[in-house]
Biotite code that builds the C-alpha atoms (Angstrom):
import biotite.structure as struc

atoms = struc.array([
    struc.Atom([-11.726, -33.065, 131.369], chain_id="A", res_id=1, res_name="UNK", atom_name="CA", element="C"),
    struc.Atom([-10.572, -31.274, 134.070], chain_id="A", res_id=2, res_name="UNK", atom_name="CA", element="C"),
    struc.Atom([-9.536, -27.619, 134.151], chain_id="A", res_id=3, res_name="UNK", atom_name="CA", element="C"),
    struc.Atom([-6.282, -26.663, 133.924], chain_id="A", res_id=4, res_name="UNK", atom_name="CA", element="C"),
    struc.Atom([-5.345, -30.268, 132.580], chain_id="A", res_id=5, res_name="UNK", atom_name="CA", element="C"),
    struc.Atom([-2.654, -30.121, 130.094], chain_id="A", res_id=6, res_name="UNK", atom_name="CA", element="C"),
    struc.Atom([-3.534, -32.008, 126.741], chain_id="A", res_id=7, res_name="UNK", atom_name="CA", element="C"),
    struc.Atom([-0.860, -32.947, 124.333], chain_id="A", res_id=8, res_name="UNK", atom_name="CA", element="C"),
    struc.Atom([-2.715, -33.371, 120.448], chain_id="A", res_id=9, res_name="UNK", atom_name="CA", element="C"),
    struc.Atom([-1.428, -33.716, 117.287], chain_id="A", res_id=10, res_name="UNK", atom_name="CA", element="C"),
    struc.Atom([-1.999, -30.275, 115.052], chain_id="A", res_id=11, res_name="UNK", atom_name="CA", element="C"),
    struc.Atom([-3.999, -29.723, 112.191], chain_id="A", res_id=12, res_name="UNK", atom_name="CA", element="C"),
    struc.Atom([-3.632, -26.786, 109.322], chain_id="A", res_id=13, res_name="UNK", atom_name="CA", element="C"),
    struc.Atom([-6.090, -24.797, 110.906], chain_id="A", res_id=14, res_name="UNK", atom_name="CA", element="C"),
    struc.Atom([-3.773, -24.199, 113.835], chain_id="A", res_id=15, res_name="UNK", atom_name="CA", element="C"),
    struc.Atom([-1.066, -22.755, 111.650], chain_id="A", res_id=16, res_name="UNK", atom_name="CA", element="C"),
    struc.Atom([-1.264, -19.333, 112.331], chain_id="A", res_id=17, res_name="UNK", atom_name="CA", element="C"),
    struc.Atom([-1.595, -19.855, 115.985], chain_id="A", res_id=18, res_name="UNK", atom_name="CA", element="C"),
    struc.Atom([1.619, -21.700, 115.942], chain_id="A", res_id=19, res_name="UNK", atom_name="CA", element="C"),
    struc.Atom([3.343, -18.958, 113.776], chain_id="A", res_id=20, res_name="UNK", atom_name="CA", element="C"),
    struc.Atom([2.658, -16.538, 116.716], chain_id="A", res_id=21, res_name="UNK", atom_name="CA", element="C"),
    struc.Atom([4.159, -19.092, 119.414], chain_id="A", res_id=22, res_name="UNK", atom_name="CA", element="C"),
    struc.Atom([7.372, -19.307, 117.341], chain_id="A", res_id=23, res_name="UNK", atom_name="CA", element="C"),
    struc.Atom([7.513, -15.582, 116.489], chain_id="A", res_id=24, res_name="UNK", atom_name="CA", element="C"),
    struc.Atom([6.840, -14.325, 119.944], chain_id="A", res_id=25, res_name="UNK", atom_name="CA", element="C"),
    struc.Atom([9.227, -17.076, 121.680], chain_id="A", res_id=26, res_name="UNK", atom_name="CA", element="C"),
    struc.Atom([12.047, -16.420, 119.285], chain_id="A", res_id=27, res_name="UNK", atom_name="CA", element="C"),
    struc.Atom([11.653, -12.720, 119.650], chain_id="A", res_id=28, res_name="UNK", atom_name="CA", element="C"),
    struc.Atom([11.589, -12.617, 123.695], chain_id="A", res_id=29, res_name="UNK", atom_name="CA", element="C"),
    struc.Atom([12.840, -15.901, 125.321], chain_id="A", res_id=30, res_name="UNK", atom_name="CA", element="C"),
    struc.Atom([15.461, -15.919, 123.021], chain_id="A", res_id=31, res_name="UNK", atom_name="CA", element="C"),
    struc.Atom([16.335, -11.605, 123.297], chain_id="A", res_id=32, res_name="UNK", atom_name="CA", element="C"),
    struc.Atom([19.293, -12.203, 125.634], chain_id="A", res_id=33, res_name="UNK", atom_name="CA", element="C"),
    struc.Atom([21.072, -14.826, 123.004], chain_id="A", res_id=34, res_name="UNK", atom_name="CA", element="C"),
    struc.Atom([21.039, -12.956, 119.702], chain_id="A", res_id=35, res_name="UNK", atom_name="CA", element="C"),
    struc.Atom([20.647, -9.691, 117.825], chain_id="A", res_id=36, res_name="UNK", atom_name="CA", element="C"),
    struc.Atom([17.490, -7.833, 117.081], chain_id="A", res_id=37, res_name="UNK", atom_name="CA", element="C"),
    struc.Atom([18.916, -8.359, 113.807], chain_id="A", res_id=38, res_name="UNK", atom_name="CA", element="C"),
    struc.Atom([19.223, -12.079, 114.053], chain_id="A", res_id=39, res_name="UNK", atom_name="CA", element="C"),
    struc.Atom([16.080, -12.057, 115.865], chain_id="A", res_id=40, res_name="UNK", atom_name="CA", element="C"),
    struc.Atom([14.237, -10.771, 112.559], chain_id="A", res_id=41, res_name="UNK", atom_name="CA", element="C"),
    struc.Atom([16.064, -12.858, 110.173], chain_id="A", res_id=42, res_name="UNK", atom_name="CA", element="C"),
    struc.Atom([15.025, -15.941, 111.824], chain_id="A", res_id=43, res_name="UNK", atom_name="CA", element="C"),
    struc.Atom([11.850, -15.272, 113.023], chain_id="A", res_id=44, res_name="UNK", atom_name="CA", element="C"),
    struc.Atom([10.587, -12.455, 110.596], chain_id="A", res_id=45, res_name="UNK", atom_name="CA", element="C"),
    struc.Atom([7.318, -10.307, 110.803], chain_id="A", res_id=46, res_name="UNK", atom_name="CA", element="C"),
    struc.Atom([5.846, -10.895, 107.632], chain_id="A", res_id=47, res_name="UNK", atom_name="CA", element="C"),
    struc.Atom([5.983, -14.596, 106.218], chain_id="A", res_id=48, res_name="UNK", atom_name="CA", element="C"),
    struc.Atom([4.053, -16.226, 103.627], chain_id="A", res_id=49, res_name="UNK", atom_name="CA", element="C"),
    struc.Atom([1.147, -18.704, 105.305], chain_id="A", res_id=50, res_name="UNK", atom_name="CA", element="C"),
    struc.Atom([1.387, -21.343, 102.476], chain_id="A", res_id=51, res_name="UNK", atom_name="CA", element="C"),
    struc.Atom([4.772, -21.601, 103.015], chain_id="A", res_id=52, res_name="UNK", atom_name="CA", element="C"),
    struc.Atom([4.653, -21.727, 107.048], chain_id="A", res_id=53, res_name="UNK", atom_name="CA", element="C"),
    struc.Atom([2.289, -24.272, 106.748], chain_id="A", res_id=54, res_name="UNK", atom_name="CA", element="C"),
    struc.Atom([4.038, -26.601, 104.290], chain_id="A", res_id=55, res_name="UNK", atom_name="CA", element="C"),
    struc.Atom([7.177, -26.670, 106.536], chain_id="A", res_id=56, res_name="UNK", atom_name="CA", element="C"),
    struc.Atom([5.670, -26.881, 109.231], chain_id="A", res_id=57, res_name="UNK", atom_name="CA", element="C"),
    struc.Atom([3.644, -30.060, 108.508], chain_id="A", res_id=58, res_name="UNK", atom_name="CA", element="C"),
    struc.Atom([6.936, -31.739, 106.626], chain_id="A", res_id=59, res_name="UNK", atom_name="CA", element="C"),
    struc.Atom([7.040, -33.667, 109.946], chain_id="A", res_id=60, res_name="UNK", atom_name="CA", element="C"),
    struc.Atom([4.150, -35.027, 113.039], chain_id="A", res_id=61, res_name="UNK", atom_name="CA", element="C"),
    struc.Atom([3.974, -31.808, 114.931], chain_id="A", res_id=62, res_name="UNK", atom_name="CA", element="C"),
    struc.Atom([2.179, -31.710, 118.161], chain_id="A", res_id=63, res_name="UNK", atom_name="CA", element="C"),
    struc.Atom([0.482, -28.785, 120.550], chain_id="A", res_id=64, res_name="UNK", atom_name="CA", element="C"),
    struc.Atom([0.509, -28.631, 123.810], chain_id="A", res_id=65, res_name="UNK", atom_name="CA", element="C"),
    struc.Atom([-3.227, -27.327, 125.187], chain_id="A", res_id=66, res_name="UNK", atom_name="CA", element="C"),
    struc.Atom([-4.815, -25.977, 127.940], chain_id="A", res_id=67, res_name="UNK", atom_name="CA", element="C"),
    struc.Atom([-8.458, -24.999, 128.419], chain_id="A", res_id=68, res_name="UNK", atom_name="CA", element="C"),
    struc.Atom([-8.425, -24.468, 124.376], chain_id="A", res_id=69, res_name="UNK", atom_name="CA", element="C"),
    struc.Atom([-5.541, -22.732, 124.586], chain_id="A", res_id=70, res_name="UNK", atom_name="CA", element="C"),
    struc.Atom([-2.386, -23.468, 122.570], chain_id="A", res_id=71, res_name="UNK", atom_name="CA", element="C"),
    struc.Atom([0.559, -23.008, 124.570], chain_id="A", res_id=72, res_name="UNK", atom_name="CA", element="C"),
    struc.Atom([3.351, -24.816, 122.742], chain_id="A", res_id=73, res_name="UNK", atom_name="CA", element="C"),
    struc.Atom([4.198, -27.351, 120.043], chain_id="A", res_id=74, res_name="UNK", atom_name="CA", element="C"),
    struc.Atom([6.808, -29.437, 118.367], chain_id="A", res_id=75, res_name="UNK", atom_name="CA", element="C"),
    struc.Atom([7.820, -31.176, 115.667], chain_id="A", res_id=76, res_name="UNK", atom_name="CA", element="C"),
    struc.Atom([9.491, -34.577, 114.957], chain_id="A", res_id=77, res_name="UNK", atom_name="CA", element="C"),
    struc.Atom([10.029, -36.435, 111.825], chain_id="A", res_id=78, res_name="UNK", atom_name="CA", element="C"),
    struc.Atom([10.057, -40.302, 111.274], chain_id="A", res_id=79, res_name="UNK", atom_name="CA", element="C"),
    struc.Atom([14.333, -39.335, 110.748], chain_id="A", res_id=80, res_name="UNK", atom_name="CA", element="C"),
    struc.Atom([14.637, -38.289, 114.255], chain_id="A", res_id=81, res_name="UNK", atom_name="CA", element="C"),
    struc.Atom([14.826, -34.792, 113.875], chain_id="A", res_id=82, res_name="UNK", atom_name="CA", element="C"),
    struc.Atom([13.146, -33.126, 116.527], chain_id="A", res_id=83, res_name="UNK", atom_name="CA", element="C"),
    struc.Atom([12.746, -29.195, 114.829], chain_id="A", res_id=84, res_name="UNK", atom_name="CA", element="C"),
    struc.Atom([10.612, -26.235, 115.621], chain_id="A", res_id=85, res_name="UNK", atom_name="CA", element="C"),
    struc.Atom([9.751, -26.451, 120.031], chain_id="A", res_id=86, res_name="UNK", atom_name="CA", element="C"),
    struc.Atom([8.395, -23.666, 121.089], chain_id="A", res_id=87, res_name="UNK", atom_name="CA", element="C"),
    struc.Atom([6.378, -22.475, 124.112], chain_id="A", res_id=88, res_name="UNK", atom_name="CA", element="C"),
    struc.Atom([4.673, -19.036, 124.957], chain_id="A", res_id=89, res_name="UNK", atom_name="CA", element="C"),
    struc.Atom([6.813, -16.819, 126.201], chain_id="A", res_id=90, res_name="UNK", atom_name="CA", element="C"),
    struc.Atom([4.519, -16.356, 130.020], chain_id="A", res_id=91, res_name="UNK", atom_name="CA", element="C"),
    struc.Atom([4.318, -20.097, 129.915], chain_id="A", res_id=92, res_name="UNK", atom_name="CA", element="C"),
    struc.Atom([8.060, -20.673, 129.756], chain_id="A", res_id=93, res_name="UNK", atom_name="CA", element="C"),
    struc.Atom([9.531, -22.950, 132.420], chain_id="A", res_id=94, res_name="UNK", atom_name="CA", element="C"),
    struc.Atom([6.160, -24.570, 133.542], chain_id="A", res_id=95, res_name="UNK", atom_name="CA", element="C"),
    struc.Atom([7.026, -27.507, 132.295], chain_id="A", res_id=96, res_name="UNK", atom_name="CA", element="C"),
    struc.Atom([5.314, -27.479, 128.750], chain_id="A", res_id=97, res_name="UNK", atom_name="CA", element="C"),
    struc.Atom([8.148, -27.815, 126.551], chain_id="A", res_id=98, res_name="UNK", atom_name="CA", element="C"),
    struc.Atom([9.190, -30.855, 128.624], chain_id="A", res_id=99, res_name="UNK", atom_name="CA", element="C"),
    struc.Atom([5.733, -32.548, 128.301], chain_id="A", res_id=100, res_name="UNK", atom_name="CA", element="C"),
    struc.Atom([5.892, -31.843, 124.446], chain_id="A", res_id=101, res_name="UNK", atom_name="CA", element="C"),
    struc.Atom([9.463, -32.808, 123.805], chain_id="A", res_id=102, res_name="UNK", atom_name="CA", element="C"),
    struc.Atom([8.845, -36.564, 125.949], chain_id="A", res_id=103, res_name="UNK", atom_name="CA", element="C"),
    struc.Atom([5.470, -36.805, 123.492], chain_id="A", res_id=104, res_name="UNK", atom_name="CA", element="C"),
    struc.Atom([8.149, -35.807, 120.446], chain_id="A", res_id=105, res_name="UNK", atom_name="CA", element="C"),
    struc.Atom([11.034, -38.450, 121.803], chain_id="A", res_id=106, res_name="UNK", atom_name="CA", element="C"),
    struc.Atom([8.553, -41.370, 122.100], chain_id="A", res_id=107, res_name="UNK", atom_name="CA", element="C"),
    struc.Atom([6.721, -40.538, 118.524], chain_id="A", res_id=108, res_name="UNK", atom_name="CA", element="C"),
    struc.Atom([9.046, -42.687, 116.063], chain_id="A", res_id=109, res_name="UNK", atom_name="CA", element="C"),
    struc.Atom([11.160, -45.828, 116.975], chain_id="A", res_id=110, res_name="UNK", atom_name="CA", element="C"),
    struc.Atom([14.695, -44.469, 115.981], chain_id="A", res_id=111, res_name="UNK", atom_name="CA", element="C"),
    struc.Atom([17.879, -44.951, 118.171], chain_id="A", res_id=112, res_name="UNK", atom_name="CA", element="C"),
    struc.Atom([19.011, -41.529, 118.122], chain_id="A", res_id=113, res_name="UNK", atom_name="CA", element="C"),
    struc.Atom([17.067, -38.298, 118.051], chain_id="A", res_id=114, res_name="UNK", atom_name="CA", element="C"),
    struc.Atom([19.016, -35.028, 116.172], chain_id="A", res_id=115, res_name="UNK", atom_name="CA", element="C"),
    struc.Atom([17.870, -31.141, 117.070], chain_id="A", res_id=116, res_name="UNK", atom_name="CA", element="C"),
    struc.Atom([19.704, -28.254, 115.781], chain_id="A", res_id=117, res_name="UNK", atom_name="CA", element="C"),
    struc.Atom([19.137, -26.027, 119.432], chain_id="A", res_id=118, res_name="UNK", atom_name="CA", element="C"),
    struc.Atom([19.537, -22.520, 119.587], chain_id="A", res_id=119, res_name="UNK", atom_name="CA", element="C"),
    struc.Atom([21.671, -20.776, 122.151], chain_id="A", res_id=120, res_name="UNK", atom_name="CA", element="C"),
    struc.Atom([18.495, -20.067, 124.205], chain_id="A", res_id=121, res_name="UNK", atom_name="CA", element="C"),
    struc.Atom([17.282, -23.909, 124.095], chain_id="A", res_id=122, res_name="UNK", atom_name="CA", element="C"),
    struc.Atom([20.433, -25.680, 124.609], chain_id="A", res_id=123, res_name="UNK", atom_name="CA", element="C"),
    struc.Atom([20.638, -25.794, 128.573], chain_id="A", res_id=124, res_name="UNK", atom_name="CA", element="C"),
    struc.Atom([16.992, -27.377, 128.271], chain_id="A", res_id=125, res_name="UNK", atom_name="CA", element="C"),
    struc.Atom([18.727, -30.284, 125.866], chain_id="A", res_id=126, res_name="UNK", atom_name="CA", element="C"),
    struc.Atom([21.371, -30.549, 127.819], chain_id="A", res_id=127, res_name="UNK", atom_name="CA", element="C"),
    struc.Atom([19.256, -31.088, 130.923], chain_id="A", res_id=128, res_name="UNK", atom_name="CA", element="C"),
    struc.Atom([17.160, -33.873, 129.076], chain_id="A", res_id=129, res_name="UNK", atom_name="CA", element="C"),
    struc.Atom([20.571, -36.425, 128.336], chain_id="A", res_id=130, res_name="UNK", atom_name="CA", element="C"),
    struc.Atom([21.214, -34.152, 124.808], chain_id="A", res_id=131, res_name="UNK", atom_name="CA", element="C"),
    struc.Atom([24.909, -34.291, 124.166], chain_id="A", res_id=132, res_name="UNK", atom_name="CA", element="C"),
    struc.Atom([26.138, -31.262, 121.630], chain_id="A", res_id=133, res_name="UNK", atom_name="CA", element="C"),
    struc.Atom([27.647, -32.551, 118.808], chain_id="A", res_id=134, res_name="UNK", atom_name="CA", element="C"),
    struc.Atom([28.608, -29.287, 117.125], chain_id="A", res_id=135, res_name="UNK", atom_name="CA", element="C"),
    struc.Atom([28.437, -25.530, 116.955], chain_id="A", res_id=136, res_name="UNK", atom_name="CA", element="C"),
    struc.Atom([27.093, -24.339, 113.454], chain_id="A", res_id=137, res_name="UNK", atom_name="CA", element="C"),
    struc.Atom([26.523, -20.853, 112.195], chain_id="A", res_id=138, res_name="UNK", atom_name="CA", element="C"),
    struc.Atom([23.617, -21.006, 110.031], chain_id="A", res_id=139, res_name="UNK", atom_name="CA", element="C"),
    struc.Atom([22.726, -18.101, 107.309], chain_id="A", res_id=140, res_name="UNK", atom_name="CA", element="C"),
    struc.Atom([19.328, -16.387, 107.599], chain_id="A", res_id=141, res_name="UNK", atom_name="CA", element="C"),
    struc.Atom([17.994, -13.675, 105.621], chain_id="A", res_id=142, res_name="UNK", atom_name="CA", element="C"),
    struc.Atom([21.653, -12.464, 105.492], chain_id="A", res_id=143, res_name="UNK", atom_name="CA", element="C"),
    struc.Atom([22.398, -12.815, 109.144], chain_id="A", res_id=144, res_name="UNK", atom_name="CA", element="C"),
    struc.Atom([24.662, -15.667, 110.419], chain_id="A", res_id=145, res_name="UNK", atom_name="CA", element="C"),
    struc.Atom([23.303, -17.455, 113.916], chain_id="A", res_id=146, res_name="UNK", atom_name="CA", element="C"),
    struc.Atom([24.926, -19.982, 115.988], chain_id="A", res_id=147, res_name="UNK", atom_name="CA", element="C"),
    struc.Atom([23.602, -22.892, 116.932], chain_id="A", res_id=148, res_name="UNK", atom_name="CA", element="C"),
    struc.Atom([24.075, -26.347, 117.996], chain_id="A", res_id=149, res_name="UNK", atom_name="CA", element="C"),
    struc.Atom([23.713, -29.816, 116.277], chain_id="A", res_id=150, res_name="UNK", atom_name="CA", element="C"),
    struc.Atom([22.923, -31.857, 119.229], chain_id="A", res_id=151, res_name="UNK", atom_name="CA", element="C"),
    struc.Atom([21.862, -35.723, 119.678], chain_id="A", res_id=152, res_name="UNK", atom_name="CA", element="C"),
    struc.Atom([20.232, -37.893, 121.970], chain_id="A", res_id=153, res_name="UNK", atom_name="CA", element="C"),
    struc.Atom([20.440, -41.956, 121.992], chain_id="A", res_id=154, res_name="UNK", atom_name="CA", element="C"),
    struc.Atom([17.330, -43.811, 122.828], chain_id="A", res_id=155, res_name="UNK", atom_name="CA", element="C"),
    struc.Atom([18.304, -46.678, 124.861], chain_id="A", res_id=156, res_name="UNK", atom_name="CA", element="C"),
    struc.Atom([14.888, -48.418, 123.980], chain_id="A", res_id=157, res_name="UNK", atom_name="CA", element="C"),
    struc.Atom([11.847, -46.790, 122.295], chain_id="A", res_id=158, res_name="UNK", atom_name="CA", element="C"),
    struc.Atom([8.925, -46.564, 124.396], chain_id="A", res_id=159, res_name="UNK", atom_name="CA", element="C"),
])
Protein backbone atom coordinates (compact mmCIF):
# COMPACT_ATOMS: atom_id res chain seq x y z
CA UNK A 1 0.00 0.00 0.00
CA UNK A 2 1.08 3.21 -0.60
CA UNK A 3 1.59 5.99 1.93
CA UNK A 4 -0.76 8.39 2.47
CA UNK A 5 -3.44 6.14 0.63
CA UNK A 6 -6.77 6.50 2.14
CA UNK A 7 -8.42 3.04 3.08
CA UNK A 8 -12.07 2.80 3.75
CA UNK A 9 -12.71 -0.69 6.21
CA UNK A 10 -15.43 -1.84 7.95
CA UNK A 11 -14.89 -1.43 12.04
CA UNK A 12 -14.55 -3.88 14.56
CA UNK A 13 -15.24 -3.53 18.60
CA UNK A 14 -11.81 -3.01 19.25
CA UNK A 15 -11.96 0.34 17.50
CA UNK A 16 -14.68 1.62 19.76
CA UNK A 17 -12.98 3.85 21.85
CA UNK A 18 -11.06 5.35 19.05
CA UNK A 19 -14.27 6.21 17.41
CA UNK A 20 -15.76 7.65 20.71
CA UNK A 21 -12.89 10.24 20.59
CA UNK A 22 -13.62 11.15 16.75
CA UNK A 23 -17.27 11.84 17.67
CA UNK A 24 -16.50 13.61 20.97
CA UNK A 25 -13.79 15.82 19.65
CA UNK A 26 -15.77 16.63 16.23
CA UNK A 27 -18.97 17.40 18.04
CA UNK A 28 -17.17 19.50 20.56
CA UNK A 29 -15.05 21.73 17.93
CA UNK A 30 -16.38 21.48 14.30
CA UNK A 31 -19.62 21.80 15.58
CA UNK A 32 -18.65 24.98 18.48
CA UNK A 33 -20.02 27.70 16.19
CA UNK A 34 -23.67 25.82 15.85
CA UNK A 35 -24.64 25.08 19.44
CA UNK A 36 -24.12 25.70 23.14
CA UNK A 37 -21.35 24.45 25.31
CA UNK A 38 -24.30 23.22 26.98
CA UNK A 39 -25.73 21.39 24.05
CA UNK A 40 -22.33 20.49 23.15
CA UNK A 41 -22.08 18.31 26.49
CA UNK A 42 -25.46 16.91 26.38
CA UNK A 43 -24.90 15.40 23.10
CA UNK A 44 -21.55 14.52 23.10
CA UNK A 45 -20.78 14.05 26.92
CA UNK A 46 -17.34 13.43 28.68
CA UNK A 47 -17.97 10.46 30.52
CA UNK A 48 -20.10 7.63 28.72
CA UNK A 49 -20.45 4.10 29.45
CA UNK A 50 -18.18 1.83 26.78
CA UNK A 51 -20.72 -1.10 26.71
CA UNK A 52 -23.22 1.10 25.83
CA UNK A 53 -21.15 3.16 23.05
CA UNK A 54 -20.33 0.09 21.61
CA UNK A 55 -23.76 -1.54 21.37
CA UNK A 56 -25.14 1.55 19.51
CA UNK A 57 -22.67 1.99 17.69
CA UNK A 58 -22.55 -1.46 16.03
CA UNK A 59 -26.69 -1.47 15.74
CA UNK A 60 -25.79 -0.70 12.09
CA UNK A 61 -22.43 -1.55 9.29
CA UNK A 62 -20.21 1.24 10.41
CA UNK A 63 -17.13 1.98 8.50
CA UNK A 64 -13.56 3.95 9.21
CA UNK A 65 -11.89 5.84 7.14
CA UNK A 66 -7.79 5.08 7.54
CA UNK A 67 -4.68 6.40 6.84
CA UNK A 68 -1.22 5.02 7.60
CA UNK A 69 -3.09 3.14 10.69
CA UNK A 70 -4.65 6.00 11.55
CA UNK A 71 -8.41 6.39 12.05
CA UNK A 72 -9.57 9.53 10.77
CA UNK A 73 -13.33 9.18 10.39
CA UNK A 74 -16.25 6.75 10.25
CA UNK A 75 -19.88 6.21 9.58
CA UNK A 76 -22.65 4.34 10.01
CA UNK A 77 -25.53 3.00 7.82
CA UNK A 78 -28.18 0.54 8.50
CA UNK A 79 -29.84 -1.98 6.02
CA UNK A 80 -33.14 0.88 6.67
CA UNK A 81 -31.25 3.58 5.06
CA UNK A 82 -30.36 5.51 7.87
CA UNK A 83 -27.11 6.91 7.48
CA UNK A 84 -26.26 8.01 11.55
CA UNK A 85 -23.14 8.86 13.41
CA UNK A 86 -20.32 10.62 10.38
CA UNK A 87 -17.74 11.99 11.85
CA UNK A 88 -14.21 13.11 10.90
CA UNK A 89 -11.22 14.53 13.03
CA UNK A 90 -11.51 17.79 13.62
CA UNK A 91 -7.61 18.75 11.63
CA UNK A 92 -8.83 16.41 8.96
CA UNK A 93 -12.07 18.26 8.28
CA UNK A 94 -12.69 19.29 4.68
CA UNK A 95 -10.04 16.93 3.06
CA UNK A 96 -12.38 15.08 1.65
CA UNK A 97 -12.80 12.11 4.21
CA UNK A 98 -16.26 12.43 5.16
CA UNK A 99 -17.12 12.44 1.44
CA UNK A 100 -15.15 9.19 0.74
CA UNK A 101 -16.96 7.59 3.83
CA UNK A 102 -20.44 8.84 3.20
CA UNK A 103 -20.20 7.47 -0.94
CA UNK A 104 -18.85 3.94 0.85
CA UNK A 105 -22.15 4.48 3.37
CA UNK A 106 -24.67 5.44 0.24
CA UNK A 107 -23.60 2.41 -1.87
CA UNK A 108 -23.65 -0.17 1.31
CA UNK A 109 -27.48 -1.35 1.15
CA UNK A 110 -29.80 -1.39 -1.97
CA UNK A 111 -32.61 1.00 -0.65
CA UNK A 112 -34.20 3.84 -2.78
CA UNK A 113 -33.91 6.48 -0.34
CA UNK A 114 -31.27 7.13 2.27
CA UNK A 115 -32.60 9.17 5.75
CA UNK A 116 -29.87 11.21 8.12
CA UNK A 117 -30.95 13.29 10.93
CA UNK A 118 -27.88 16.23 10.18
CA UNK A 119 -26.89 18.58 12.62
CA UNK A 120 -26.67 22.28 11.98
CA UNK A 121 -22.88 21.89 11.44
CA UNK A 122 -23.33 18.88 8.80
CA UNK A 123 -26.19 20.04 6.85
CA UNK A 124 -24.40 22.27 4.09
CA UNK A 125 -22.23 18.98 3.48
CA UNK A 126 -25.83 17.04 2.78
CA UNK A 127 -27.03 19.56 1.02
CA UNK A 128 -24.00 19.66 -1.25
CA UNK A 129 -24.25 15.77 -1.86
CA UNK A 130 -28.21 15.96 -3.57
CA UNK A 131 -29.69 15.73 0.40
CA UNK A 132 -32.98 17.54 0.37
CA UNK A 133 -34.16 18.65 4.18
CA UNK A 134 -37.22 17.27 4.97
CA UNK A 135 -37.67 18.82 8.41
CA UNK A 136 -36.30 20.79 11.31
CA UNK A 137 -36.57 18.75 14.66
CA UNK A 138 -35.53 19.73 18.12
CA UNK A 139 -34.37 16.70 19.74
CA UNK A 140 -34.01 16.35 23.79
CA UNK A 141 -30.58 15.44 25.19
CA UNK A 142 -29.56 15.11 28.64
CA UNK A 143 -32.09 17.96 29.26
CA UNK A 144 -30.97 20.20 26.48
CA UNK A 145 -33.12 20.63 23.31
CA UNK A 146 -30.92 20.68 19.78
CA UNK A 147 -32.05 21.34 16.38
CA UNK A 148 -31.56 19.37 13.73
CA UNK A 149 -32.62 18.25 10.43
CA UNK A 150 -34.42 15.08 9.06
CA UNK A 151 -33.03 15.04 5.66
CA UNK A 152 -33.33 12.41 2.62
CA UNK A 153 -31.66 11.42 -0.36
CA UNK A 154 -33.24 9.22 -3.38
CA UNK A 155 -31.02 6.72 -5.01
CA UNK A 156 -31.78 6.76 -8.58
CA UNK A 157 -30.14 3.21 -8.94
CA UNK A 158 -28.01 1.38 -6.31
CA UNK A 159 -24.57 0.89 -7.27
Amino acid sequence: MAADQLTIRPCVPADAPALRRIFYDAVHTACAADYTPAQLDAWAPKDYDPAAWAEALFCRTVLAAERDGALLGFGSVGPDGYLDLLYVRPERQGQGLGAALCDALEGLYPVGRLTVHASRTARPFFETRGWRVVRAQRVERRGQTLENFVMEKELTAWM
